[in-house]
C-alpha positions in Angstrom: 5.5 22.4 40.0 5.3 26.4 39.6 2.5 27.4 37.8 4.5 28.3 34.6 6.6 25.4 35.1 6.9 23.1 32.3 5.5 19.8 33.3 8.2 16.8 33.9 8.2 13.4 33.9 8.3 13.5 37.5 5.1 15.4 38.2 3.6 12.8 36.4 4.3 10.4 38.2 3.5 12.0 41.8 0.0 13.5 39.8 -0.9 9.8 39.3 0.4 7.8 42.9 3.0 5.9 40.8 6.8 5.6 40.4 8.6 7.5 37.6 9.9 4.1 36.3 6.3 3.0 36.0 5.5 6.6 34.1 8.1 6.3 31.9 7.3 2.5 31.0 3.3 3.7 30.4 4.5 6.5 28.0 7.0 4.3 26.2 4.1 1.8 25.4 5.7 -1.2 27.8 3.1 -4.1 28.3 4.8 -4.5 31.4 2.2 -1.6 33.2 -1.2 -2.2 35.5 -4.2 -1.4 33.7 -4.9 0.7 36.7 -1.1 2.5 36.2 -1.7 2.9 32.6 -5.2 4.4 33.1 -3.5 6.6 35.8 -0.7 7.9 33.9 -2.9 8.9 30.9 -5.3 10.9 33.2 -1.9 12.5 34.8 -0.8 13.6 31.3 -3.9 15.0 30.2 -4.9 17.0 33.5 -1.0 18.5 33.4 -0.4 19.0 29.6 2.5 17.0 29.7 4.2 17.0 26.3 7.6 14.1 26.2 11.3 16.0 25.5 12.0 14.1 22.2 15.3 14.8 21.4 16.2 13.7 25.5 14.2 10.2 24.7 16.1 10.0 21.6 19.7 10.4 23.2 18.3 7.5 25.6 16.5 5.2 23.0 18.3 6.3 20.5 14.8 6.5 18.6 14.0 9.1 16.3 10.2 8.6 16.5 10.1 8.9 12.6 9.8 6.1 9.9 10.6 7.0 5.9 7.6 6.2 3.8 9.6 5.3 0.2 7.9 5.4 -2.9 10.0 4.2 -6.2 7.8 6.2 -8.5 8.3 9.1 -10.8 6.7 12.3 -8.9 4.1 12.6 -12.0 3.2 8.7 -11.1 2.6 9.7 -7.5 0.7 13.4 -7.5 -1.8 11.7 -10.6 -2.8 8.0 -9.5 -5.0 8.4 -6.8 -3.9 4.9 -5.6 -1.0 6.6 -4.4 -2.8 9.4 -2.2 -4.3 6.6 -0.7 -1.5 4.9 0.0 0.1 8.1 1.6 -3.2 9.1 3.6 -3.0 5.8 5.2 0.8 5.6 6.0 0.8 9.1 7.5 -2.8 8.1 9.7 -1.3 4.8 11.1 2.0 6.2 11.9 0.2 9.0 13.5 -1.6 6.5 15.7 1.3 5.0 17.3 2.9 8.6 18.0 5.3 8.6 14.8 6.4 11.0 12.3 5.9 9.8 8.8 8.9 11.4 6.6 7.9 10.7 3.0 10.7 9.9 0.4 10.0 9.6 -3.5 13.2 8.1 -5.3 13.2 7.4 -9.0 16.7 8.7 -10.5 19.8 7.8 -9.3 20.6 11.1 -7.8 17.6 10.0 -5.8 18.5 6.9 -4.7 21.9 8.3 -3.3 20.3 10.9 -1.2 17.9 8.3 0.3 20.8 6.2 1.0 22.6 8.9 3.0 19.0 9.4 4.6 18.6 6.3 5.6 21.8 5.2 6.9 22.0 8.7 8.3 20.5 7.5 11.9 17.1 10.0 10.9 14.5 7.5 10.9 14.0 3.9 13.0 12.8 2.0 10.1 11.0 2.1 6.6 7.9 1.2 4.6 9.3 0.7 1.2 7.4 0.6 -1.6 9.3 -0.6 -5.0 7.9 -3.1 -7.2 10.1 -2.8 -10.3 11.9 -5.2 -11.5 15.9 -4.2 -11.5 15.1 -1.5 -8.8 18.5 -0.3 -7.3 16.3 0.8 -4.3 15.8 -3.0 -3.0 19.4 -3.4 -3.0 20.3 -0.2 -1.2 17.8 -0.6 1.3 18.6 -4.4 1.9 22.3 -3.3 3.1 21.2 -1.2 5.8 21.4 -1.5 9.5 17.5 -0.9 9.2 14.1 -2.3 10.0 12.0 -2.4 6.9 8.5 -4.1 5.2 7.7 -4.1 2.4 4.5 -3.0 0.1 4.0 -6.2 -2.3 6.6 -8.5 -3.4 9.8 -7.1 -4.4 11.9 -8.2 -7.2 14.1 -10.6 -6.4 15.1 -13.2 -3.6 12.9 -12.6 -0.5 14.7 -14.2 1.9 14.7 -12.3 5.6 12.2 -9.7 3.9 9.6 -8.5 5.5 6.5 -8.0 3.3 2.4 -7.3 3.3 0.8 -8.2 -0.2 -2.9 -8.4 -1.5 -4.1 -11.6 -3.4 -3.3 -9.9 -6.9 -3.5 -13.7 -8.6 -6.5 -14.5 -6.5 -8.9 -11.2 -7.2 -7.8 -11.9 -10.9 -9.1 -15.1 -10.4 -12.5 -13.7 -8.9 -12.4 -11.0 -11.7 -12.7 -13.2 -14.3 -14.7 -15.8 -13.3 -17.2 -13.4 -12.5 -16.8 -12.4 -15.7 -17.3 -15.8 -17.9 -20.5 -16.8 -15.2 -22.2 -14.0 -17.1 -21.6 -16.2 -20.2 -19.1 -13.8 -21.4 -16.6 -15.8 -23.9 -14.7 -13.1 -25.6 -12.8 -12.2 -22.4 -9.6 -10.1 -22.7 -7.3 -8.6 -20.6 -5.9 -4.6 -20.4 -2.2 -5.8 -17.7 -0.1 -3.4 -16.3 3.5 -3.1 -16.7 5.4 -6.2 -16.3 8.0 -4.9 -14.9 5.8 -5.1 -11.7 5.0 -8.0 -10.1 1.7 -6.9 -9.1 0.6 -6.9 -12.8 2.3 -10.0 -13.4 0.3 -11.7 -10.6 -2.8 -10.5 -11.9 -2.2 -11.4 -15.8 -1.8 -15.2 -14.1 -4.7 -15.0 -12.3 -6.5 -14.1 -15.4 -4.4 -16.7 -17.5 -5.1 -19.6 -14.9 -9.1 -18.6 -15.1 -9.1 -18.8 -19.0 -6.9 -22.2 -19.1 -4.5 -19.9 -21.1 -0.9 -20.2 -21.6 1.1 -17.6 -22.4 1.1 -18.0 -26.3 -2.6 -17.4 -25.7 -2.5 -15.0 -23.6 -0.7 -13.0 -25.5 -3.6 -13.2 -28.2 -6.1 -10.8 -25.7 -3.6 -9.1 -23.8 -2.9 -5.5 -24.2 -0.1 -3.9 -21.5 -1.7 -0.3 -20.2 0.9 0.8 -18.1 -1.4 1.2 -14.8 -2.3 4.8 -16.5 -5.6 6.1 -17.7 -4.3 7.0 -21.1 -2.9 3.8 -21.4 -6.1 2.0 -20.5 -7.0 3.7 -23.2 -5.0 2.7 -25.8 -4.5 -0.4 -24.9 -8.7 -0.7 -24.8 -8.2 0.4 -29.0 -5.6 -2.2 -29.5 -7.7 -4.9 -28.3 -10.8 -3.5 -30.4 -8.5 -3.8 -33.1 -7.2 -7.5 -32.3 -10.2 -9.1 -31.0 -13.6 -7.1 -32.9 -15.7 -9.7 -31.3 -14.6 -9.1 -27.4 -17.7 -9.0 -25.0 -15.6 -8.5 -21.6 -12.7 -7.0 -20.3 -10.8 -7.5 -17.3 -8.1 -4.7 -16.7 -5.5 -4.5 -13.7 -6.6 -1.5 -12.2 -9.4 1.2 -12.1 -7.5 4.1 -13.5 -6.5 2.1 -16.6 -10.7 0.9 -16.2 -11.4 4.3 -16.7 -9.7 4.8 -19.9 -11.2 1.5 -21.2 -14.8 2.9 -20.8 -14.0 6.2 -22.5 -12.5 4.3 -25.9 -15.6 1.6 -25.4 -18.1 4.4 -25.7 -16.6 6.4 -28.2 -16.4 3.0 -30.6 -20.2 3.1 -29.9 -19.9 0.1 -27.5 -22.5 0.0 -24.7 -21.5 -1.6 -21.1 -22.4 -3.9 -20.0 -24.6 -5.2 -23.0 -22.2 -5.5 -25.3 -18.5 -5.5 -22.7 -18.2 -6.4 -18.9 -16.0 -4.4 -17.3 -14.0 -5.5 -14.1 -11.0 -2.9 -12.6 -9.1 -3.9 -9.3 -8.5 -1.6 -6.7 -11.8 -0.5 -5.8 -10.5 3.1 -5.9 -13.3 5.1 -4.1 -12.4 8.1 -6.0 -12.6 5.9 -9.8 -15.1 2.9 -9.0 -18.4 5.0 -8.2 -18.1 7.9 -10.3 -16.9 6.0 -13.6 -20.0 5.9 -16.3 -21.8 2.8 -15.7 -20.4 2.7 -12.0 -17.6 0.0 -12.0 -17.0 -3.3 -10.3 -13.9 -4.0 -9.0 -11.6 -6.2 -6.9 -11.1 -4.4 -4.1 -7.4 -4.8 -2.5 -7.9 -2.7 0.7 -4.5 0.3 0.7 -5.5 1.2 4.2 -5.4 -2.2 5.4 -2.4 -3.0 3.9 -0.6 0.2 5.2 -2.0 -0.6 9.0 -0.3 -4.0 8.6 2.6 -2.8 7.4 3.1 -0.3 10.3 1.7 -2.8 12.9 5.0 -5.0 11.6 7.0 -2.1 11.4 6.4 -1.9 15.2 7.2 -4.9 16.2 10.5 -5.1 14.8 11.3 -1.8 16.4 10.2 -3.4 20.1 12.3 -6.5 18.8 9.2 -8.7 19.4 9.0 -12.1 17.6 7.3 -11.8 14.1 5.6 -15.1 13.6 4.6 -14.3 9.7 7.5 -12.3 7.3 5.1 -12.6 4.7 1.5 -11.3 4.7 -0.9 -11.9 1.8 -4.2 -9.9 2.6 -7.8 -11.3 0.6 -9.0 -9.4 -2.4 -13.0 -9.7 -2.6 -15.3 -8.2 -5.8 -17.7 -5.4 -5.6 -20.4 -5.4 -8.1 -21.6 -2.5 -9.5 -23.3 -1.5 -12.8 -20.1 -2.7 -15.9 -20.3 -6.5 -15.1 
């Protein structure tokens, strides 16, 4: 190799005593390598600088090295729930630590949903983490028709057959949530959802509902829908003032809406936790420990999730057997200060 040379695939193999078949199977991530090959082949790459032609791997694989990241959100949605920055931090962290290229896609209108069609079927990325919980969501369909590996974030609407999917225990932490809540001989106990048009929300409104022995008639009675927004937290915090006066605890779907609740339960002169419990879900770092008291929360963990996710992603791409289609991660509570 001259000493301006770029380095090839081939130097890396002499560099490190091996064959170039066994290089190239080390730097496409084959199992079938030596420890002492792969440790060999790494050292060769670093010592030379050796950087992999991509768009020659591609003609060969035909592998892009990208994967679409799909949100089915409205762009205000995205850029002002911090759920979602998290979300995006830890898609474009584990994708960077397999060596891919996150491509992120937000699709609400229909003009939207046609461009990330053509995308997609386009041959631009190798697969997708899709994330569209609304019910009647065109994007489910779309997606489903396409030649393209794909999990899923949550349940989607409708059947789920052949889908591949990572969920949190949404019913379960509701579950935790509230029974936390009644052991601290709370028995005014309402509930702020989120929209059901998500089946997150709805899957938290049963947990709740299954904790109080409520059907939905009752329900109904201490529920207030907050749209998964901090202003409607807030509202729907007023509407349950107004409907149940004699509330002592609140459980609300998630810690943006939580922090709406606090702001109407202080300005109505109500002090928390003496007079109302509060419990969020999500365990937002950025929401739960800077709220006023501090918040507890069911903490569903977004970077866990996402590292599943890609970890499934993968394995569909190396067309490995995937034991489990459908992966439900375990929600826990955090205590702090409101309950």
């Amino acid at each position: 190799m001259s000493i301006h040379a770029r380095p090839t695939l081939e130097d890396v193999a002499a560099r490190a005593g091996v064959s170039r078949a066994t290089a190239s199977r080390v730097l496409n991530a084959s199992p079938r390598v030596s420890p002492e090959a792969l440790e060999a082949v790494n050292a060769a790459v670093l010592a030379l600088g050796y950087q992999p032609n991509r768009a020659a791997r591609a003609l060969v694989t035909r592998r892009t090295g990208a994967v679409a990241v799909v949100f089915s959100e409205p762009e205000p949605k995205i850029f002002d729930d911090p759920h979602f920055a998290r979300l995006i931090r830890a898609g474009a962290r584990a994708l960077a630590d397999v060596d891919v290229q996150m491509v992120l896609m937000l699709v609400h209108s229909p003009d939207d949903q046609a461009r990330a069609h053509r995308f997609l079927a386009g041959g631009h990325v190798d697969g997708a983490l899709v994330f569209a919980p609304h019910r009647n969501d065109e994007l489910v369909s779309i997606v489903k028709k396409l030649p393209l590996p794909v999990v899923y974030a949550g349940k989607p609407w409708g059947s789920l057959r052949g889908m591949h999917l990572v969920d949190n225990d949404n019913e379960g932490g509701a579950v935790l949530a509230t029974e936390h809540l009644k052991s601290l001989g709370r028995k005014k106990i309402v509930h702020v959802s989120g929209p059901l048009d998500e089946l997150s929300a709805i899957d938290r409104l049963n947990g709740f509902k299954s904790a109080m022995g409520l059907d939905d008639k009752g329900a109904a009675k201490v529920t207030e829908d907050g749209g998964f927004t901090r202003e409607g937290g807030r509202k729907a915090m007023a509407a349950l003032l107004a409907k149940v006066p004699t509330l002592d605890a609140v459980f609300v779907a998630s810690d943006l809406m939580a922090a709406g609740a606090l702001e109407t339960l202080q300005e109505a002169g109500k002090r928390v936790p003496q007079d109302v419990a509060v419990v969020g879900f999500d365990d937002h770092v950025a929401i739960a420990e800077h709220t006023t008291p501090p918040l507890t929360s069911v903490r569903q963990d977004s970077d866990e999730q996402v590292k599943h996710m890609v970890e499934h992603l993968m394995k569909l791409l190396r067309d490995e057997t995937v034991k489990t289609k459908k992966q439900v991660l375990p929600t826990v509570l955090v205590r702090r200060e409101s309950a």
